[in-house]
C-alpha positions as CSV (number, residue, x, y, z in Angstrom):
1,X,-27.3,16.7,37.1
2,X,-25.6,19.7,37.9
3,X,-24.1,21.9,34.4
4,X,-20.7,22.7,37.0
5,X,-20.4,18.7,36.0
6,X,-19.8,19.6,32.3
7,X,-16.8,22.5,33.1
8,X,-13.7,22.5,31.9
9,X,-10.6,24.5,31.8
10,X,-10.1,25.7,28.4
11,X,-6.8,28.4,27.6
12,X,-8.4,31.2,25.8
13,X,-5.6,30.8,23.1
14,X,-7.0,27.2,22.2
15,X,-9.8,28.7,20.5
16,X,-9.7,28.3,17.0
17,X,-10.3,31.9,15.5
18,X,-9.5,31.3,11.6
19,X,-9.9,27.8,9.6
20,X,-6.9,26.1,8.6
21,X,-5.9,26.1,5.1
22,X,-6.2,22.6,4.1
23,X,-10.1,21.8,5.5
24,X,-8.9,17.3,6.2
25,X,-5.3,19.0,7.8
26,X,-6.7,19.4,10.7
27,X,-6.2,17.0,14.1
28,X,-8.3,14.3,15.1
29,X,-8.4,12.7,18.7
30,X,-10.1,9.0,18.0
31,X,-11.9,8.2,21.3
32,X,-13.1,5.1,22.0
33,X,-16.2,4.8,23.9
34,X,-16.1,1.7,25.7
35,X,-12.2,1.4,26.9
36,X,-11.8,5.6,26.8
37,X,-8.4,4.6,24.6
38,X,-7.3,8.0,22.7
39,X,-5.7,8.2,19.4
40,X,-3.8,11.3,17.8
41,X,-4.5,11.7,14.2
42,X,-5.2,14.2,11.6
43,X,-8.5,14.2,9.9
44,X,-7.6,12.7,6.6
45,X,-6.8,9.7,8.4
46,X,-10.6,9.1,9.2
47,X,-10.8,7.0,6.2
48,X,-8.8,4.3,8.0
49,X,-11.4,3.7,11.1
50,X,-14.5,3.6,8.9
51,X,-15.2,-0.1,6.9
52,X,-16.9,-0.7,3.5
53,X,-20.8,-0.8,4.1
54,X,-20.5,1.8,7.0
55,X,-22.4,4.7,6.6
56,X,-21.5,8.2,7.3
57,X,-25.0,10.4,7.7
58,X,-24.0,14.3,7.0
59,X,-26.4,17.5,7.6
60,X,-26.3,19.5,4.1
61,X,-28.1,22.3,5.7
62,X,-26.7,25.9,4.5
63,X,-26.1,28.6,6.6
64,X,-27.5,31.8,5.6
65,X,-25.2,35.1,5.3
66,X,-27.7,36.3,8.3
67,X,-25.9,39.1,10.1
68,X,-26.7,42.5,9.1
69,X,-25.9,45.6,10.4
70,X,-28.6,48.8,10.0
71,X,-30.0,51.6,11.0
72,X,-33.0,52.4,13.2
73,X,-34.5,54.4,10.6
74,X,-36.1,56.9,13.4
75,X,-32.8,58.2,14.9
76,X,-30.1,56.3,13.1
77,X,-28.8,54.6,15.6
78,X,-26.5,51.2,14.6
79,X,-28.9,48.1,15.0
80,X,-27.0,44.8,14.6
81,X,-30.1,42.0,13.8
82,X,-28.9,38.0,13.3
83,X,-31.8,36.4,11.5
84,X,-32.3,33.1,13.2
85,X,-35.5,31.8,11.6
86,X,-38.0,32.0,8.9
87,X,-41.1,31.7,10.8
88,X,-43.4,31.9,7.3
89,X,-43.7,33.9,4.1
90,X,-41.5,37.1,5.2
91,X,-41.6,36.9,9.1
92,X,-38.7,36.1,10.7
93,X,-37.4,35.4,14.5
94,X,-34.3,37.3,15.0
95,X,-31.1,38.2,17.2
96,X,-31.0,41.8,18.2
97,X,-28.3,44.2,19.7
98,X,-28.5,46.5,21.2
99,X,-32.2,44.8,21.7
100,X,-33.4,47.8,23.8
101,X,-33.5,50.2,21.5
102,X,-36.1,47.4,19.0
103,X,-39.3,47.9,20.1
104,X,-42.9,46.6,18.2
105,X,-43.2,49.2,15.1
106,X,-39.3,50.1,15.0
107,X,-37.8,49.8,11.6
108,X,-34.1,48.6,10.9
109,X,-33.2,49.8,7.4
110,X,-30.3,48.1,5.4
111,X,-28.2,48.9,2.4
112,X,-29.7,52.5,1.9
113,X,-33.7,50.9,2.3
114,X,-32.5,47.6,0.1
115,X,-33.9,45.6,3.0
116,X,-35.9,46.7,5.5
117,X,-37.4,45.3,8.9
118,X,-40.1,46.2,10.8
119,X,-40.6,44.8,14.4
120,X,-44.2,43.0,14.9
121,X,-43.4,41.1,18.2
122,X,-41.2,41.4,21.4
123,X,-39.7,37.9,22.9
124,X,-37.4,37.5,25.2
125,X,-33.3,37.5,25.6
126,X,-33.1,39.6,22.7
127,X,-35.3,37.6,20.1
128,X,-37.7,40.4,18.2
129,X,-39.9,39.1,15.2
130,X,-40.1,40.6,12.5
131,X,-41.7,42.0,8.9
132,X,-38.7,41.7,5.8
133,X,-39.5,44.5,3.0
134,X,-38.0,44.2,-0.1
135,X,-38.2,43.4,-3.8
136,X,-36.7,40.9,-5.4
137,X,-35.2,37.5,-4.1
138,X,-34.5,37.7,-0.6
139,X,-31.4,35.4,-0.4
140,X,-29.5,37.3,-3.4
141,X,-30.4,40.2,-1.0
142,X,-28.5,38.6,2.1
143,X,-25.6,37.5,-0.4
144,X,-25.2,41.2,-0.6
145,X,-26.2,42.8,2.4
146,X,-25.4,39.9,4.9
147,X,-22.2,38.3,6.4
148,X,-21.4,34.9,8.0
149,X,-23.4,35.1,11.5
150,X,-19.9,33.8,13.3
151,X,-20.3,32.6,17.0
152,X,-19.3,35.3,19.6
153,X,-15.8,33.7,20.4
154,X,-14.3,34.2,16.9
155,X,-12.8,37.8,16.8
156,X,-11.1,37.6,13.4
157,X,-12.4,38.4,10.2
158,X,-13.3,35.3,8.1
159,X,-11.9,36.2,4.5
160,X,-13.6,33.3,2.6
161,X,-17.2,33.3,3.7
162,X,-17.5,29.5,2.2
163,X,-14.7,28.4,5.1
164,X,-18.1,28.8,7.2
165,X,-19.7,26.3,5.0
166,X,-19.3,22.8,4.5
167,X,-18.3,21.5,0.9
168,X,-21.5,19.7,0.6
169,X,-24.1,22.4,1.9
170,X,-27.0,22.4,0.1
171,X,-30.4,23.4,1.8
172,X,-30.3,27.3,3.0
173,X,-31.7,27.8,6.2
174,X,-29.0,27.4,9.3
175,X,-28.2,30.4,11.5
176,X,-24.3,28.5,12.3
177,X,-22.9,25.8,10.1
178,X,-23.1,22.3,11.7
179,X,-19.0,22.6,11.8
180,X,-18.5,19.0,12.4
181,X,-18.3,18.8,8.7
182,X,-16.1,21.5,7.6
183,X,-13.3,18.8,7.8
184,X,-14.3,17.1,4.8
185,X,-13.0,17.7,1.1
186,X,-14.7,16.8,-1.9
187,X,-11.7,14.7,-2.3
188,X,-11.7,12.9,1.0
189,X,-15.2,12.1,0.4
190,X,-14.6,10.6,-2.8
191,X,-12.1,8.6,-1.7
192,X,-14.3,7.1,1.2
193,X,-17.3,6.8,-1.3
194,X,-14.5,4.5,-3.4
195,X,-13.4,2.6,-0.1
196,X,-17.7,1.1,0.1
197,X,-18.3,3.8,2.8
198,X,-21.6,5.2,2.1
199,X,-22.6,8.9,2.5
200,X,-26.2,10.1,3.2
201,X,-27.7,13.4,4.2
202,X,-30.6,14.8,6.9
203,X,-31.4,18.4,6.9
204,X,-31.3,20.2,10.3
205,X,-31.3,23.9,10.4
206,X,-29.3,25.3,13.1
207,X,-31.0,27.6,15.0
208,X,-30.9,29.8,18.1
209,X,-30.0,26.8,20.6
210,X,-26.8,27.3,19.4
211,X,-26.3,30.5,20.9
212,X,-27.6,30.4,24.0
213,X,-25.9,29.2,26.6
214,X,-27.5,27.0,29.6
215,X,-28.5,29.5,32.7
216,X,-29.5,27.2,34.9
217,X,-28.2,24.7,37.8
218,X,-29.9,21.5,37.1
219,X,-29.5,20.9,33.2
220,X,-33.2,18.9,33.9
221,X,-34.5,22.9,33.9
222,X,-33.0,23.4,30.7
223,X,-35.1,23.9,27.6
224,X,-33.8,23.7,24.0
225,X,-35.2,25.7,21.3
226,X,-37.1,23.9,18.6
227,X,-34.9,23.8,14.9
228,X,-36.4,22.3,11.8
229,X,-35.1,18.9,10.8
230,X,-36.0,16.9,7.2
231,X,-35.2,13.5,6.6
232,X,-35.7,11.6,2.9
233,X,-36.6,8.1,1.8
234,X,-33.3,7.7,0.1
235,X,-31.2,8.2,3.8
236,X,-33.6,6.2,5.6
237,X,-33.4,3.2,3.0
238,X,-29.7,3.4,3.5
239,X,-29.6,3.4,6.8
240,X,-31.9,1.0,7.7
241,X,-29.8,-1.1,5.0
242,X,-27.0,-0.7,7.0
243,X,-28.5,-1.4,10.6
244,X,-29.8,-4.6,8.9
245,X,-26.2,-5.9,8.1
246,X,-24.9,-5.0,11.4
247,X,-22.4,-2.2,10.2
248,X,-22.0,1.2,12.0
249,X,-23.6,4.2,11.6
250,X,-21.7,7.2,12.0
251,X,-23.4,10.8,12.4
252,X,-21.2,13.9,11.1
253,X,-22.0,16.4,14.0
254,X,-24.3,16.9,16.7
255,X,-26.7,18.1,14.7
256,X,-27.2,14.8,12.5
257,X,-27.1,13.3,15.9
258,X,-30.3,15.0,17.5
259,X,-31.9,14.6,13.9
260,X,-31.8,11.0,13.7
261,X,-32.5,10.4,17.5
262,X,-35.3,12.5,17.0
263,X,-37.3,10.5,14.3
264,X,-36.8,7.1,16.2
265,X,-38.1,9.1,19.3
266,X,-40.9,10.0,17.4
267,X,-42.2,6.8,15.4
268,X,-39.6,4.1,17.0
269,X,-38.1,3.6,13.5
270,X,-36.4,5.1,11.0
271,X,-39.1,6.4,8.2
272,X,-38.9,9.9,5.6
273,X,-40.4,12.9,7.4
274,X,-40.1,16.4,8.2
275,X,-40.6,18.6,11.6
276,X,-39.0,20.1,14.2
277,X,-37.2,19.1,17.4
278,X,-36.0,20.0,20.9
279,X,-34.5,16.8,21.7
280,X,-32.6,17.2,24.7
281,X,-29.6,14.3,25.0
282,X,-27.7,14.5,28.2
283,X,-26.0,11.7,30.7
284,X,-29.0,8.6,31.1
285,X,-30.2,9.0,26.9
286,X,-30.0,5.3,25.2
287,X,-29.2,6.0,21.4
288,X,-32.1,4.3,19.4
289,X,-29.5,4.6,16.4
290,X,-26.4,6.1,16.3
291,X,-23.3,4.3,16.8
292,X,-20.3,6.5,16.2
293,X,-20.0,10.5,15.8
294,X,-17.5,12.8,14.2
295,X,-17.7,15.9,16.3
296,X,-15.9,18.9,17.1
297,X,-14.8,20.6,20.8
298,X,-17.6,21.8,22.5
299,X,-17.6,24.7,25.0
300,X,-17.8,24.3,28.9
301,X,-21.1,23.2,30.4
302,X,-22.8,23.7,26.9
303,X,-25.5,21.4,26.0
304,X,-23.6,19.2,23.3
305,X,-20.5,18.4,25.5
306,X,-23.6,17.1,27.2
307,X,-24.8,14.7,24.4
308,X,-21.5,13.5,23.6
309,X,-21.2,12.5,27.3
310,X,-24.4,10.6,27.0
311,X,-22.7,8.7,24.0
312,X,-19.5,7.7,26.3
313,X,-19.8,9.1,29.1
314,X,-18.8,12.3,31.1
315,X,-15.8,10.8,32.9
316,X,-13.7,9.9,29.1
317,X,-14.9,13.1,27.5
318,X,-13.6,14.9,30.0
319,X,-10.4,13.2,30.6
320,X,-9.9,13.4,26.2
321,X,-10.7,17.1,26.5
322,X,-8.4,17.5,29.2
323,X,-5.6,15.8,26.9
324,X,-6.7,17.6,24.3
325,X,-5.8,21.1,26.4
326,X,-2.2,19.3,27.0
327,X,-1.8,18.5,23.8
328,X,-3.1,21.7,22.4
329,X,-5.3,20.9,20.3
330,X,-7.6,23.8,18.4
331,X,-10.9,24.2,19.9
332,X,-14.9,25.2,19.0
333,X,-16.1,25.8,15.3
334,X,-12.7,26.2,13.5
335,X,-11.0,23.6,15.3
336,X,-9.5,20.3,15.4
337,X,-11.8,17.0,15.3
338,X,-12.9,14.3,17.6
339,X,-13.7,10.8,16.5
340,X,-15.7,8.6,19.3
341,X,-16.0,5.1,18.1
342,X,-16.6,1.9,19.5
């Protein structure tokens, strides 16, 4: 498979570069997988496409305020550095520009020496690993210091940093929020919890696969990063519960998706674990468990326009996104929704 097959035209001015006001205001396009029927909605309509006993499975990873900007305490010179992931005790892997001017031994100082790094490894396409110094509590540290590590297409400031969270994030750890949730109020999700719909949670911290884009021709030469996933006895009972009564299962986001497929991958059933994963769903994947996914827009020839394709296939998700253009719907992390059921 070829990664021109997963192009689209997309308007620059469809991108979604502020949330709306109301989180459940947004649209929703309901896709249905088997006919390719589409549906215009608005997200707070959800409630009337899920059935008592269904299950919706949501990642409560948090994403940590992990963009800082320095200085390169030799020569001063501006050092941006997006902390991706806690590699152990106070090493991290990490996102440099301009990475260049990072080599092993340089140190990045932040908020007048509040937090300091020192480089210990060189990787490639910009990833440097490196030594945190500080004292005190490192994450009351990045409260202060750090800002929401945005992706690259949103240019505006975002003046609530919690917009970039969902309403049920829990778990610190992501480098981007799994945005497929940010649609959900605590008020929408009471009102499904009243309706029998069941809510569960994974963990899956988002990691550098979001960012990087796929460089290759064949998508078969494309390899994902590996992100930490966690999954509990309490989700698994209920979702194994809910497989054993024949109702659906509905992942909230891609990254609930790879999570899920991941463990039934791994043992061929659905048990409480923890690990990491670089699952890789594209075109030809058979889902071991998921039935239905709330999702956002994805960019062009990006790997998760690629896993929703493997859930319905390239031809409909191409043909909704293309209706989506016409109907201008709002695109990538602060945009409109897209429901694919059966």
């Amino acid at each position: 498979m070829n990664v021109q097959d997963f192009d689209y035209d997309l308007p620059e001015e469809l991108i979604a570069q502020t949330p709306l006001a109301e989180r459940s205001s947004s649209r929703l396009l309901v896709l249905n997988r088997k006919t390719g029927e589409i549906e215009h909605r608005h997200f707070f309509d959800i409630i009337d496409y899920l059935n008592p006993g269904d299950t919706l499975v949501m990642n409560d990873t948090k994403v940590i305020p992990a963009r800082l900007i320095g200085v390169k305490e030799e020569t001063g010179a501006v050092i941006e550095i997006l902390l991706l992931k806690n590699i152990n005790d106070n090493e991290w892997e990490a996102l440099v520009k301009p990475a260049r001017r990072v080599k092993v031994g340089t140190v990045v100082s932040f908020g007048d020496g509040l937090l300091k790094c020192r480089c210990i490894s060189e990787r490639e396409e910009g990833i440097r690993v490196f030594e945190l110094l500080y004292d005190g509590i490192l994450y009351e540290i990045l409260d202060e210091l750090g800002t929401m590590p945005l992706p690259p297409y949103i240019h505006e400031k975002l003046e609530d940093q919690n917009r970039y969270q969902t309403v049920y994030a829990k778990n610190l750890g992501s480098a981007a929020a799994p945005t497929a949730g940010l649609h959900f109020t605590k008020e929408l999700m009471q009102k499904l919890e009243e309706k029998g719909i069941n809510i569960c949670y994974v963990t899956l911290h988002v990691g550098l696969g979001t960012f990087r884009p796929v460089n290759v021709d064949n998508i078969l030469e494309h390899h994902m990063h590996s992100e930490y996933y966690e999954i509990s006895e309490e989700t698994c009972d209920v979702i194994n519960a809910t497989k054993k009564r024949k109702n659906r299962l509905v992942a909230v986001g891609t990254t609930t998706v790879r999570t899920l497929e991941s463990v039934m991958q791994r043992f061929g059933e659905l048990k409480p674990c923890y690990g990491t994963t670089d699952i890789f769903i594209y075109p030809g994947y058979e889902f071991k468990i998921v039935d239905n996914l709330i999702t956002n827009f994805h960019l062009p020839k990006s790997t998760l326009i690629m896993l929703i394709s493997a859930l319905c296939g390239r031809d409909k998700v191409l043909n909704a996104y293309k209706i989506a253009v016409e109907e201008k719907y709002r695109f990538f992390s602060f945009g409109d929704s897209m429901f694919i059921i059966d």
